[in-house]
C-alpha positions as protocol buffer text, in pm:
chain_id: "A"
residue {
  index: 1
  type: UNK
  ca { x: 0 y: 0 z: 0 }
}
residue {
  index: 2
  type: UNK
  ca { x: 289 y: 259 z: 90 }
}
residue {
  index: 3
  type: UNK
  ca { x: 390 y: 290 z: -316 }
}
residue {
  index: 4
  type: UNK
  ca { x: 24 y: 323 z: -382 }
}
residue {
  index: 5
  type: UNK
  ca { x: 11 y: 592 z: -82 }
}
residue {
  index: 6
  type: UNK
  ca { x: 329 y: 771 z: -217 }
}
residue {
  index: 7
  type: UNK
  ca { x: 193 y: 838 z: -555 }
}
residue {
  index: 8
  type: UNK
  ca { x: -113 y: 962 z: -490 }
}
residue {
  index: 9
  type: UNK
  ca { x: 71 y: 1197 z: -214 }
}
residue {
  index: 10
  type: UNK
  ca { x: 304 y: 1294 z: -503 }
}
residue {
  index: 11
  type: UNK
  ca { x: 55 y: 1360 z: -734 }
}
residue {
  index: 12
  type: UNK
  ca { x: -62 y: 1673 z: -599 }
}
residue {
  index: 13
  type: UNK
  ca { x: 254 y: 1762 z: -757 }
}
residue {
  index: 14
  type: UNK
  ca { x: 174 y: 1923 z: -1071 }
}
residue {
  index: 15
  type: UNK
  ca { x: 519 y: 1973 z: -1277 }
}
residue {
  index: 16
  type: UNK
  ca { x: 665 y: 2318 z: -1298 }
}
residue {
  index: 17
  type: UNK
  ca { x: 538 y: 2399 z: -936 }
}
residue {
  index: 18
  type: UNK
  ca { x: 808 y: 2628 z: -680 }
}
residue {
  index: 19
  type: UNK
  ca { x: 862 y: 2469 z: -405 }
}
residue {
  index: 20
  type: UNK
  ca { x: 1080 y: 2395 z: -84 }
}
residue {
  index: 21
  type: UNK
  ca { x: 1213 y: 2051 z: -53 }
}
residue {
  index: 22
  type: UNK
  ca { x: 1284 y: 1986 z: 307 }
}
residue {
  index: 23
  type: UNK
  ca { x: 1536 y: 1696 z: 380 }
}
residue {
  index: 24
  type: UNK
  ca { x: 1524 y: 1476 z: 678 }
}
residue {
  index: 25
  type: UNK
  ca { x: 1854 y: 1584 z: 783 }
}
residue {
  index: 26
  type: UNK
  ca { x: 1778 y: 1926 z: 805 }
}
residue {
  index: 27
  type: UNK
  ca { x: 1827 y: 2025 z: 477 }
}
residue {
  index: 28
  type: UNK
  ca { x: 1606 y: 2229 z: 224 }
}
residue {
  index: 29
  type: UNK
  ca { x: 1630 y: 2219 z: -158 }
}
residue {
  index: 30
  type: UNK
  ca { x: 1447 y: 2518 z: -329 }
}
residue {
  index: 31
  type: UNK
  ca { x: 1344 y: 2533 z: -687 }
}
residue {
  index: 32
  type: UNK
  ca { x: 1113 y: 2415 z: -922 }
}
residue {
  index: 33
  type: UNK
  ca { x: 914 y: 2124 z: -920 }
}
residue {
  index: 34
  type: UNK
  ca { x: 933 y: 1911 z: -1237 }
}
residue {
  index: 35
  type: UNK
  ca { x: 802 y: 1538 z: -1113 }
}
residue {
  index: 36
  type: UNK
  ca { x: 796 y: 1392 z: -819 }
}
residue {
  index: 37
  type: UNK
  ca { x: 722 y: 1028 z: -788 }
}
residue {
  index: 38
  type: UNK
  ca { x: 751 y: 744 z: -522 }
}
residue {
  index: 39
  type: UNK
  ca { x: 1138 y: 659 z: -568 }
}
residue {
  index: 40
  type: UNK
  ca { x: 1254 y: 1062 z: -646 }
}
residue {
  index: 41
  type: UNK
  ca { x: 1197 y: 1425 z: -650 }
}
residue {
  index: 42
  type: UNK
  ca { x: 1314 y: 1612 z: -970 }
}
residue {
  index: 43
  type: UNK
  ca { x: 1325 y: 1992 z: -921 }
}
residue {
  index: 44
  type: UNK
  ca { x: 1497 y: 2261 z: -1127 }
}
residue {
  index: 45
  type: UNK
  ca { x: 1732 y: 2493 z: -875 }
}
residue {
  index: 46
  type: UNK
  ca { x: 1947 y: 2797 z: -971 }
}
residue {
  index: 47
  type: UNK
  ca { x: 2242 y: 2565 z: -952 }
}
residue {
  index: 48
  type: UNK
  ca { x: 2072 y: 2312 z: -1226 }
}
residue {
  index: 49
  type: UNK
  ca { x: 1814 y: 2007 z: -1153 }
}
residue {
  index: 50
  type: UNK
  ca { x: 1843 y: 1775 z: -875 }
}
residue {
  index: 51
  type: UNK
  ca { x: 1687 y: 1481 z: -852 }
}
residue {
  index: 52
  type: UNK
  ca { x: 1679 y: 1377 z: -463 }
}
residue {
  index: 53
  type: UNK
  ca { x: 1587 y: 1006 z: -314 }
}
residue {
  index: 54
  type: UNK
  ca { x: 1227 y: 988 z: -232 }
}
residue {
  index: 55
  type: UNK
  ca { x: 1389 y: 826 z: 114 }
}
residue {
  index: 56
  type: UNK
  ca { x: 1594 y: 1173 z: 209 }
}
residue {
  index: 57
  type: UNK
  ca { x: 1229 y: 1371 z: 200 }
}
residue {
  index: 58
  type: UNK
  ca { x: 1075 y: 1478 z: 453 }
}
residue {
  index: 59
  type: UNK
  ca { x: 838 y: 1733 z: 322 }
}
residue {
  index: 60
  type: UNK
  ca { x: 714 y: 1975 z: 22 }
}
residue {
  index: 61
  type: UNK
  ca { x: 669 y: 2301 z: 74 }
}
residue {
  index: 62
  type: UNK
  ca { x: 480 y: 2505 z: -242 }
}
residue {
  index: 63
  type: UNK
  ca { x: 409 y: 2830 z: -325 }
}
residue {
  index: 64
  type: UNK
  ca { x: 21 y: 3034 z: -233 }
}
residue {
  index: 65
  type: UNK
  ca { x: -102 y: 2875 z: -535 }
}
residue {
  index: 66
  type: UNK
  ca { x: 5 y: 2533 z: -441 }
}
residue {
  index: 67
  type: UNK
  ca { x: -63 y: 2289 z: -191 }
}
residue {
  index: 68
  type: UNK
  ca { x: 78 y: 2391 z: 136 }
}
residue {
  index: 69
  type: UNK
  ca { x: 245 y: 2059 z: 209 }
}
residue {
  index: 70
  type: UNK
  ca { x: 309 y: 1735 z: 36 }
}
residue {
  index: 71
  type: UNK
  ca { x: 434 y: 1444 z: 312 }
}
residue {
  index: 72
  type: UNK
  ca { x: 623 y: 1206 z: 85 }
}
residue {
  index: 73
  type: UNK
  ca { x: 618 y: 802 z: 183 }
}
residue {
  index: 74
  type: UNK
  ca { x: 896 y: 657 z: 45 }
}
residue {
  index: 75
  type: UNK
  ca { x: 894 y: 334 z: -117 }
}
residue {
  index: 76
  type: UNK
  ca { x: 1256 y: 185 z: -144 }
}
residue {
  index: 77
  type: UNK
  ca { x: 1387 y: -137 z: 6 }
}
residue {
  index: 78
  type: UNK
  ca { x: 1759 y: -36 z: 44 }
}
residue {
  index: 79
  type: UNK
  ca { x: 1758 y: 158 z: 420 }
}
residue {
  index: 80
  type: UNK
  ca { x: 1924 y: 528 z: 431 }
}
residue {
  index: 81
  type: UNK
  ca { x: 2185 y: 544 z: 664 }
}
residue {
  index: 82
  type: UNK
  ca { x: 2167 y: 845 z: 883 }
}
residue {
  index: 83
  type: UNK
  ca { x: 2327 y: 1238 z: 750 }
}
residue {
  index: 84
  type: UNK
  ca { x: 2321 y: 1101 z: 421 }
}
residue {
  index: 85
  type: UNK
  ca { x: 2345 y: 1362 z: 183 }
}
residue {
  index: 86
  type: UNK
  ca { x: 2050 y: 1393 z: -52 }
}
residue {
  index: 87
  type: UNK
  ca { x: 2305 y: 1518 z: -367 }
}
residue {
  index: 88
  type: UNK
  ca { x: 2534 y: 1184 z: -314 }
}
residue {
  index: 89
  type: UNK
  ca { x: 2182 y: 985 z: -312 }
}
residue {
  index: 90
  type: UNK
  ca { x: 2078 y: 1156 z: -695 }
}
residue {
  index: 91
  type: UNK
  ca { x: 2454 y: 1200 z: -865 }
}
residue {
  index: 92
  type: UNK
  ca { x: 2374 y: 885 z: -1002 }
}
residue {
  index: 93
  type: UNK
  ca { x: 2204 y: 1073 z: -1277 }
}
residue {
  index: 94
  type: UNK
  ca { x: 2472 y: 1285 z: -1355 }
}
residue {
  index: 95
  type: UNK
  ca { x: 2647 y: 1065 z: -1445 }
}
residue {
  index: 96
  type: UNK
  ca { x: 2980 y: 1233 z: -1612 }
}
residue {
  index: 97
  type: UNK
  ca { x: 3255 y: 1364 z: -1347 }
}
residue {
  index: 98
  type: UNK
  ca { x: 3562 y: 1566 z: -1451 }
}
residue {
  index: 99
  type: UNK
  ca { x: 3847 y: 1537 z: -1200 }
}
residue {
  index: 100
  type: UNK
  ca { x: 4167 y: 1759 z: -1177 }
}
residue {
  index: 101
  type: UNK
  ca { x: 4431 y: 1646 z: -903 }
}
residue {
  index: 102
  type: UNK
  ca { x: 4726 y: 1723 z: -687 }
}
residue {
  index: 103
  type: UNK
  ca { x: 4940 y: 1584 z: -461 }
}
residue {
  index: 104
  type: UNK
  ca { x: 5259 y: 1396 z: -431 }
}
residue {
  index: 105
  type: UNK
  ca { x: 5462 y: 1090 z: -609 }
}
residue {
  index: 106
  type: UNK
  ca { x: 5678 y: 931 z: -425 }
}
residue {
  index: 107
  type: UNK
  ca { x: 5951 y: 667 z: -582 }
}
residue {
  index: 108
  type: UNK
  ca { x: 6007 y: 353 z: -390 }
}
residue {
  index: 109
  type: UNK
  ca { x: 6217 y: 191 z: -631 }
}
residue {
  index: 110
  type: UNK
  ca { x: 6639 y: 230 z: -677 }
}
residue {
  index: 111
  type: UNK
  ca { x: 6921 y: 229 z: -971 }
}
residue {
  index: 112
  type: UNK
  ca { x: 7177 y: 2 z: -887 }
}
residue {
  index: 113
  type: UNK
  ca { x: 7542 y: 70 z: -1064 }
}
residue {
  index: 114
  type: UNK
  ca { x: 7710 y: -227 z: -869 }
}
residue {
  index: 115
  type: UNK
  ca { x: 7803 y: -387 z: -1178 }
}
residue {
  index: 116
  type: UNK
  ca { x: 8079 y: -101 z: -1205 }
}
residue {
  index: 117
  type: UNK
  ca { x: 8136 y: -114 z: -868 }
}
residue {
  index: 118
  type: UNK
  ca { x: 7926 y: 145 z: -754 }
}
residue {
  index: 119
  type: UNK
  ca { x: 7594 y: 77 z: -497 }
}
residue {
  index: 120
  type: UNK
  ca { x: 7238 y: 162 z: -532 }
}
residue {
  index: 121
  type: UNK
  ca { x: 7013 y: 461 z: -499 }
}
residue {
  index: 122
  type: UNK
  ca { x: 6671 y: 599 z: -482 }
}
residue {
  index: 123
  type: UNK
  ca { x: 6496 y: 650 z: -817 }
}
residue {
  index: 124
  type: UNK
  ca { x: 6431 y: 999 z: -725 }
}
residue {
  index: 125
  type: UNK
  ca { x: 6301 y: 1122 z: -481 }
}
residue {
  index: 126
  type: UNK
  ca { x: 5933 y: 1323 z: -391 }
}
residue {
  index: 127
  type: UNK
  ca { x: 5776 y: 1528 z: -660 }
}
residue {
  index: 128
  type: UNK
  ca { x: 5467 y: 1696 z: -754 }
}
residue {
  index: 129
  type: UNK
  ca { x: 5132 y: 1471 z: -908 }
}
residue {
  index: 130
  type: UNK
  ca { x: 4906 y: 1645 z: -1154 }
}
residue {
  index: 131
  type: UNK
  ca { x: 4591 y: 1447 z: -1268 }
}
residue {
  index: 132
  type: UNK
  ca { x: 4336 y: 1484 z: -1473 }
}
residue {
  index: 133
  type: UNK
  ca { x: 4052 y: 1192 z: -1518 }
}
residue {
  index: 134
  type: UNK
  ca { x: 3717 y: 1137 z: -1664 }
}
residue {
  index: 135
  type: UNK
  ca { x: 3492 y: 874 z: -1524 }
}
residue {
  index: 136
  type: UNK
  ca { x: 3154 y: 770 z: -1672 }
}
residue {
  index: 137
  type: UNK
  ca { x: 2866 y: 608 z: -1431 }
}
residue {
  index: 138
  type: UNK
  ca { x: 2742 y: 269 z: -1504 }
}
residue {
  index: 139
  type: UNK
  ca { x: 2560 y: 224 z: -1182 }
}
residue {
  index: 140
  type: UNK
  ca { x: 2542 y: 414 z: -839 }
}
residue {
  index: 141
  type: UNK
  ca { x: 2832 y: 218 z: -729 }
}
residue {
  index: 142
  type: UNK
  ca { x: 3041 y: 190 z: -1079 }
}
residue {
  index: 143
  type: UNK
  ca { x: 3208 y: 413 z: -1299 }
}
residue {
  index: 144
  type: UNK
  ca { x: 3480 y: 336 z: -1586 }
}
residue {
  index: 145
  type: UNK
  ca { x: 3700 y: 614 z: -1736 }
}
residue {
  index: 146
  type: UNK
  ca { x: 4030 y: 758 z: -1808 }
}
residue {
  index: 147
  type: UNK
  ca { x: 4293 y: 889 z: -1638 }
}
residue {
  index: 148
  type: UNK
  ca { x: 4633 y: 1055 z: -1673 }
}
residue {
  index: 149
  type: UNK
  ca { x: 4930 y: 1186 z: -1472 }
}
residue {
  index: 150
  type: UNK
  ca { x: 5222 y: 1360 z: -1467 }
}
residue {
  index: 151
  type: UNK
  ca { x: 5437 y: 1253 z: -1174 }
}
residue {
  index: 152
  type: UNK
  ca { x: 5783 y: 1431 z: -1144 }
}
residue {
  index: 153
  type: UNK
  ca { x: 6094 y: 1248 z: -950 }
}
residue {
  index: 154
  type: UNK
  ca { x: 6257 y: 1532 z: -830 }
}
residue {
  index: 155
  type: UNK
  ca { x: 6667 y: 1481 z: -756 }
}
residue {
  index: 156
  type: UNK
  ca { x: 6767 y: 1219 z: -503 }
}
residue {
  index: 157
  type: UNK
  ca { x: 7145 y: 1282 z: -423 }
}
residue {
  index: 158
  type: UNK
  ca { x: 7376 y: 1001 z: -349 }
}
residue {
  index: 159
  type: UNK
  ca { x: 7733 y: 987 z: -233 }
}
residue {
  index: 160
  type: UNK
  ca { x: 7752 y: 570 z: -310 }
}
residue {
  index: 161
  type: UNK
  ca { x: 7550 y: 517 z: -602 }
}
residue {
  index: 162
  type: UNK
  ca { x: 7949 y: 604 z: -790 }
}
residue {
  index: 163
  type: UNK
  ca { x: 8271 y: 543 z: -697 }
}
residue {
  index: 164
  type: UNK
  ca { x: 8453 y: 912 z: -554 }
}
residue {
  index: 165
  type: UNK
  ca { x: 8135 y: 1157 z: -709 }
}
residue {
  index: 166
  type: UNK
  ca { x: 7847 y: 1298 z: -610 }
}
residue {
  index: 167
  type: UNK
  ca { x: 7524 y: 1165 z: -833 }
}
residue {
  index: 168
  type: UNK
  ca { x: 7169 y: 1255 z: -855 }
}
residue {
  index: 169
  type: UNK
  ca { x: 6893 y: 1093 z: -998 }
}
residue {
  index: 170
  type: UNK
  ca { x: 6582 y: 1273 z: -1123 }
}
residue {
  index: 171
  type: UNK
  ca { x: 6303 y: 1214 z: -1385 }
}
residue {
  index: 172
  type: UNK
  ca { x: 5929 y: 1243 z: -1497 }
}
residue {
  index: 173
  type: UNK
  ca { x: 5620 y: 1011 z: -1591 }
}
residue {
  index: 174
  type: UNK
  ca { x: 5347 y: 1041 z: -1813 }
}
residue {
  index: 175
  type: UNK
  ca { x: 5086 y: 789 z: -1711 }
}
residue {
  index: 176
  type: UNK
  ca { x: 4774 y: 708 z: -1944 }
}
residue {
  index: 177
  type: UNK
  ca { x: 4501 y: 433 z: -1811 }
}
residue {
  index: 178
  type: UNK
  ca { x: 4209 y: 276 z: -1864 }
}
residue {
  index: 179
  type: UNK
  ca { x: 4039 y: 276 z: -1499 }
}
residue {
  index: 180
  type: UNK
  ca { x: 3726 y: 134 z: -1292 }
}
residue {
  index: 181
  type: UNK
  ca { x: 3577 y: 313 z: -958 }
}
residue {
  index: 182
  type: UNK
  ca { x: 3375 y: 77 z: -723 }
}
residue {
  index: 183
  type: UNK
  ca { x: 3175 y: 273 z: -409 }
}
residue {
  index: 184
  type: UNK
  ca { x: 3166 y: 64 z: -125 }
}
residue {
  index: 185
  type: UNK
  ca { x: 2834 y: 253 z: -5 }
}
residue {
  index: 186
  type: UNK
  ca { x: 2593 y: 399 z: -300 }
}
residue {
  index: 187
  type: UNK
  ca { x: 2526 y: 705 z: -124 }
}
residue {
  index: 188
  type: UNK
  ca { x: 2627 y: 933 z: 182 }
}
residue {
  index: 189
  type: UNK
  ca { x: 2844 y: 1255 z: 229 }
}
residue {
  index: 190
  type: UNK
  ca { x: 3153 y: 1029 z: 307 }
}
residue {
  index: 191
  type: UNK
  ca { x: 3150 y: 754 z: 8 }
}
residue {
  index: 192
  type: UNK
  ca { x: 3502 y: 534 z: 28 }
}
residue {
  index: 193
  type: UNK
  ca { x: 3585 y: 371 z: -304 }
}
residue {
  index: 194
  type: UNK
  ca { x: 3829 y: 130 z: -434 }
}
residue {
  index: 195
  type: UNK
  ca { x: 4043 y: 228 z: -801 }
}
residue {
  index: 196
  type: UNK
  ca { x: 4243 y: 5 z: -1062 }
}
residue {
  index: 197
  type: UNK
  ca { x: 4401 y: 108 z: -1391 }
}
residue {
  index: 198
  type: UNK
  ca { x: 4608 y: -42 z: -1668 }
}
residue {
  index: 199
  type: UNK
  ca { x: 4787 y: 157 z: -1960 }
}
residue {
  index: 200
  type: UNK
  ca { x: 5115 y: 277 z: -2072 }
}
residue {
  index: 201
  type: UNK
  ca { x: 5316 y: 540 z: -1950 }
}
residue {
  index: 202
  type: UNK
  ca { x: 5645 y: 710 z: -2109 }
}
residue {
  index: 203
  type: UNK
  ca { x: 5961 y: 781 z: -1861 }
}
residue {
  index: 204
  type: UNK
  ca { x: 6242 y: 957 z: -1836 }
}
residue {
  index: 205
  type: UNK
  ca { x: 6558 y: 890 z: -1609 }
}
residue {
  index: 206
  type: UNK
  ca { x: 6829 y: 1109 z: -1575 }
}
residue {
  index: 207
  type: UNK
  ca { x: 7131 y: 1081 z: -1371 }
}
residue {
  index: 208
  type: UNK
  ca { x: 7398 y: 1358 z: -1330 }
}
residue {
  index: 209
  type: UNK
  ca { x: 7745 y: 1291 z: -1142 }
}
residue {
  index: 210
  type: UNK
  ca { x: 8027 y: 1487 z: -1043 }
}
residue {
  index: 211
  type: UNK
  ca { x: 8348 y: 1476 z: -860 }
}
residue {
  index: 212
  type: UNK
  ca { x: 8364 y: 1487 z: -526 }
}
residue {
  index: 213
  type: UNK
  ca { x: 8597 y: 1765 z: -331 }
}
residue {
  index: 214
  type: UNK
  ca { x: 8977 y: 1681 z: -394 }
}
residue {
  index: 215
  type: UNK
  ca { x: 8936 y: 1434 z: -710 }
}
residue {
  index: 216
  type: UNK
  ca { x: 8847 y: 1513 z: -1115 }
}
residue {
  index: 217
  type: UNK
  ca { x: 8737 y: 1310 z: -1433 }
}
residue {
  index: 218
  type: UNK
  ca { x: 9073 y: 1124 z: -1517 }
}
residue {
  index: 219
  type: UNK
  ca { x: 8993 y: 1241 z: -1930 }
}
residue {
  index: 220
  type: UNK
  ca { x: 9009 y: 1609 z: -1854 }
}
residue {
  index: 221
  type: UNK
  ca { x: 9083 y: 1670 z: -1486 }
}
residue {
  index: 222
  type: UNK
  ca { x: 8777 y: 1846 z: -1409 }
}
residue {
  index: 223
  type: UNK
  ca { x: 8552 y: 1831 z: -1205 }
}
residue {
  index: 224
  type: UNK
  ca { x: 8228 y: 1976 z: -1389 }
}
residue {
  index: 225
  type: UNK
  ca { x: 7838 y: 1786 z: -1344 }
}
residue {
  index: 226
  type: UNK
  ca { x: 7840 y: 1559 z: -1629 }
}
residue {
  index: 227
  type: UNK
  ca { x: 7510 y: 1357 z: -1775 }
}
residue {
  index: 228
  type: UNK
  ca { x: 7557 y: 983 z: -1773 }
}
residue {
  index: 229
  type: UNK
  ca { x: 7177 y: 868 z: -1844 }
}
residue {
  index: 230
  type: UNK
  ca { x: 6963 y: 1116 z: -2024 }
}
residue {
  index: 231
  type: UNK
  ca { x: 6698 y: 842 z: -2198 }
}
residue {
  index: 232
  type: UNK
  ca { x: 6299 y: 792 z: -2242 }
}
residue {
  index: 233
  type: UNK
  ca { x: 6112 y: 493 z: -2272 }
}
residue {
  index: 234
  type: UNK
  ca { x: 5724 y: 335 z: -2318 }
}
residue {
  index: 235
  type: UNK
  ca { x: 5625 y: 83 z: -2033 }
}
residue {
  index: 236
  type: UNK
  ca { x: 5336 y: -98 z: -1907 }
}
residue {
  index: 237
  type: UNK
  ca { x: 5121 y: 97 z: -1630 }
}
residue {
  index: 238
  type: UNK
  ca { x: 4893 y: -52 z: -1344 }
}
residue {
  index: 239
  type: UNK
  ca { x: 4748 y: 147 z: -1043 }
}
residue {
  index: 240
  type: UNK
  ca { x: 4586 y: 24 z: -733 }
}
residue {
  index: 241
  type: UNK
  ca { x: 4419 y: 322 z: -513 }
}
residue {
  index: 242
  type: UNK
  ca { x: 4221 y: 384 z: -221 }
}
residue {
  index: 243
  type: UNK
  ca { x: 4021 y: 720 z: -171 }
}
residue {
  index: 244
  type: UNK
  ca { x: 3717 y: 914 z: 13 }
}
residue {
  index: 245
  type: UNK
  ca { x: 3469 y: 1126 z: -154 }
}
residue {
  index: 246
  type: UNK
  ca { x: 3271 y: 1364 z: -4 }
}
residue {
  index: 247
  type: UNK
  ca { x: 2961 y: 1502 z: -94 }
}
residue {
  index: 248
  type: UNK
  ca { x: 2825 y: 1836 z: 71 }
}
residue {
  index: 249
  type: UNK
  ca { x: 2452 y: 1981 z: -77 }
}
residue {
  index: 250
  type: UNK
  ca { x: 2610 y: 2329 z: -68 }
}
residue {
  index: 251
  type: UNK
  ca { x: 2911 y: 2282 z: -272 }
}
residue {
  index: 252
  type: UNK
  ca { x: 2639 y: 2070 z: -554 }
}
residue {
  index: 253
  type: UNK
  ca { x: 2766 y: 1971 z: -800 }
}
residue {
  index: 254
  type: UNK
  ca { x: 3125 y: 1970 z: -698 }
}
residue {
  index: 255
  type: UNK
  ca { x: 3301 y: 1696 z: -538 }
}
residue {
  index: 256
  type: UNK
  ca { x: 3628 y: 1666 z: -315 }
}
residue {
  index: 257
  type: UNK
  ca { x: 3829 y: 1342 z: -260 }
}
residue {
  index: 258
  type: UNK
  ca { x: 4128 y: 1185 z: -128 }
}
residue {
  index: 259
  type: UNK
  ca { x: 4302 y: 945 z: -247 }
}
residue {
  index: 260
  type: UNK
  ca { x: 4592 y: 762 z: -191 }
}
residue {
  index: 261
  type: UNK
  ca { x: 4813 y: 420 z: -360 }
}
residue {
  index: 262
  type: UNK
  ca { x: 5014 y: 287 z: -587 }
}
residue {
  index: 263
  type: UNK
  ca { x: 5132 y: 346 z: -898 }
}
residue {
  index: 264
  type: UNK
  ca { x: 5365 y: 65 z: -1129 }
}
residue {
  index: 265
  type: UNK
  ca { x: 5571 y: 90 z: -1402 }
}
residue {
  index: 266
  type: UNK
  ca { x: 5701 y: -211 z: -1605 }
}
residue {
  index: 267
  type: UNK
  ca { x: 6130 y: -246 z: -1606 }
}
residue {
  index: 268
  type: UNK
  ca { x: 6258 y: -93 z: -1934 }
}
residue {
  index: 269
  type: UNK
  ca { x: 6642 y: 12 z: -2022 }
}
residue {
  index: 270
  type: UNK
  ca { x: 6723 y: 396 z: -2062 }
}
residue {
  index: 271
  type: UNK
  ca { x: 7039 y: 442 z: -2184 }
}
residue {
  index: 272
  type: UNK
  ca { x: 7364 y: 589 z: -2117 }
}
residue {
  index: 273
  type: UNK
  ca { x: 7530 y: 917 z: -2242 }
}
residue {
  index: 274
  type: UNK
  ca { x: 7864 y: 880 z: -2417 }
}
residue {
  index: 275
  type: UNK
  ca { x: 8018 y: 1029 z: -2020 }
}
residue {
  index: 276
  type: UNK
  ca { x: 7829 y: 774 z: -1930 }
}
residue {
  index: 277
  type: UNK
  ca { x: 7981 y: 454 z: -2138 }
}
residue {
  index: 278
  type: UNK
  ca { x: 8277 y: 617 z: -2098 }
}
residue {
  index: 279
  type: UNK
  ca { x: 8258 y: 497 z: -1730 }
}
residue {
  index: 280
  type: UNK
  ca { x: 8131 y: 159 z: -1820 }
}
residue {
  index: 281
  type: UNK
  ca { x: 7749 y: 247 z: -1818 }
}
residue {
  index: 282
  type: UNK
  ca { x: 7567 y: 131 z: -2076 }
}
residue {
  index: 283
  type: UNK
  ca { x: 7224 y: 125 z: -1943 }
}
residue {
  index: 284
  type: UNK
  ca { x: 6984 y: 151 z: -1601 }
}
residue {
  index: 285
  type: UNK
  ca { x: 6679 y: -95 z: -1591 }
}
residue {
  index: 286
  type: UNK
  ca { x: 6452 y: -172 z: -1299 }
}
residue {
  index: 287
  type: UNK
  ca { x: 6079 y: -161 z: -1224 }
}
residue {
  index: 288
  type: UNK
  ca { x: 5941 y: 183 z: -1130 }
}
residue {
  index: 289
  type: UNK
  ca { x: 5708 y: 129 z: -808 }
}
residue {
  index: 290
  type: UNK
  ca { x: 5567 y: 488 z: -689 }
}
residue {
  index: 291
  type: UNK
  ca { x: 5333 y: 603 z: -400 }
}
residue {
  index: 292
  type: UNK
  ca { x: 5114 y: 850 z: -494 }
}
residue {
  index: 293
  type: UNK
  ca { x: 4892 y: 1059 z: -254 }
}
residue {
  index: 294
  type: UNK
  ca { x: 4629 y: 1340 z: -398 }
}
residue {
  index: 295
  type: UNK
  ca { x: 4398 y: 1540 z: -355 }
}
residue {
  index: 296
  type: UNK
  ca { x: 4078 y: 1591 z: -646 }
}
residue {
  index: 297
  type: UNK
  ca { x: 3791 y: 1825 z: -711 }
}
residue {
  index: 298
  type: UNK
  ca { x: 3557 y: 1679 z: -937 }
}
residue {
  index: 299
  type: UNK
  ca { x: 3275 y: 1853 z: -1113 }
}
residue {
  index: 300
  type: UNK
  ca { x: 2977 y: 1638 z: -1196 }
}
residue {
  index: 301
  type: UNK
  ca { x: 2698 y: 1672 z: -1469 }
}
């Protein structure tokens, strides 16, 4: 009978009526009436249409020429939790979402030069993420997209990595994937999700070296910063993330998340300058593991 109840409450709702939708969390959504109906509300606001969960109303308000109050009954089987924000409950129908994020990359993998009798050293050290990603909805929970990022390795300096000279290793990523977003709640202002990606990425390693204090290059007896890997390469890219969004009415229809994990980049080769091979380098290779941490504003429609 509730369904049955709901509609006929609802129906006193002609379309195109103003009107103040009043939440059960406190809330209040003013606008324009379009249809309202036993599962949603659809109402035209200054900030574009909404279309709120029969389940977050608790009442609507219309103008003198309108009923003075509709009580909606909802009829859905999946229970509300409580503060859940009535804008997280509709986004489903909007279902497009343009991302732009910031934060930090963090390399966890090293270059090792042992074979010349050097040691090992970190494959740059923490640098600046920018993102950008497009994700399409496929359900309240699931969303498939694109994303891509440049992560920078800013210089990591080592004293071992070569024998009697300073180095520093330093490069950048361009990451390109293919990438699925499940919710682990369909609605609320606090919705954690889980992220994986696949796709390619081009890199760039660098390493510069110099002498240290007291000693020179045995060619010309200086002691100048000289290049000995300057190369690019394609690779295989995977990402695993965690992340938060949140969902406030107010800032409709703008999102903020959080999101943290890991990024992976296949082993490839990037070659050695001519200073380089000079000093027996001819190439670096190794599997690029970073931790990334961000922070997104999305913009949904």
């Amino acid at each position: 009978m509730k369904p049955i109840i709901a509609l006929l409450a609802l129906g006193l709702a002609a379309p195109a009526d103003a009107a103040v939708v009043r939440l059960k969390d406190g809330g209040r959504v003013e606008g324009t009436i379009v249809s309202a109906t036993a599962q949603e509300v659809l109402i035209r606001t200054p900030g574009g249409p909404r279309r709120i969960d029969a389940a977050l109303v608790q009442s609507i308000e219309y103008d003198a020429n309108a009923p003075a109050t509709t009580t909606v009954v909802p009829s859905r089987s999946e229970p509300v939790g409580a503060g859940e924000s009535a804008y997280a409950a509709a986004s489903y129908d909007e279902r497009n979402l343009l991302s732009f994020g910031l934060g930090l990359a963090a390399p966890l993998s090293d270059v090792d030069f042992g074979a010349i009798g050097g040691g090992s050293a970190n494959n740059g050290d923490i640098g600046p993420l920018i993102g950008i990603r497009y994700l399409r909805s496929i359900s309240r929970r699931f969303a498939a997209g694109l994303d891509f990022d440049y992560l920078h390795r800013s210089g990591t300096d080592s004293p071992s990595l070569l024998p009697l000279a300073n180095a520093s290793v330093f490069g950048d990523n361009l990451v390109f994937l293919a990438i699925a977003r499940w919710h682990l709640i369909s609605s609320g202002r606090a919705r954690p999700y889980l992220l994986g990606g696949a796709g390619v990425s081009r890199s760039w390693t660098k390493i510069d070296a110099a002498p240290i204090p007291g000693f020179t290059w045995t060619d010309t007896n200086t002691d100048e910063v000289r290049r000995l890997v300057d190369d690019g390469a394609w690779a295989f890219a995977s990402t695993a993330r965690v992340g938060v969004d949140f969902d406030w009415d107010l800032a409709a229809p703008a999102v903020f998340s959080l999101e943290a994990g890991w990024t992976g980049l296949e082993s490839k080769r990037f070659a050695a300058t001519r200073s380089g091979r000079d000093l027996g380098i001819e190439s670096v290779s190794g599997r690029l593991n970073i931790l990334v941490l961000a922070a997104r504003w999305s913009v949904r429609w």
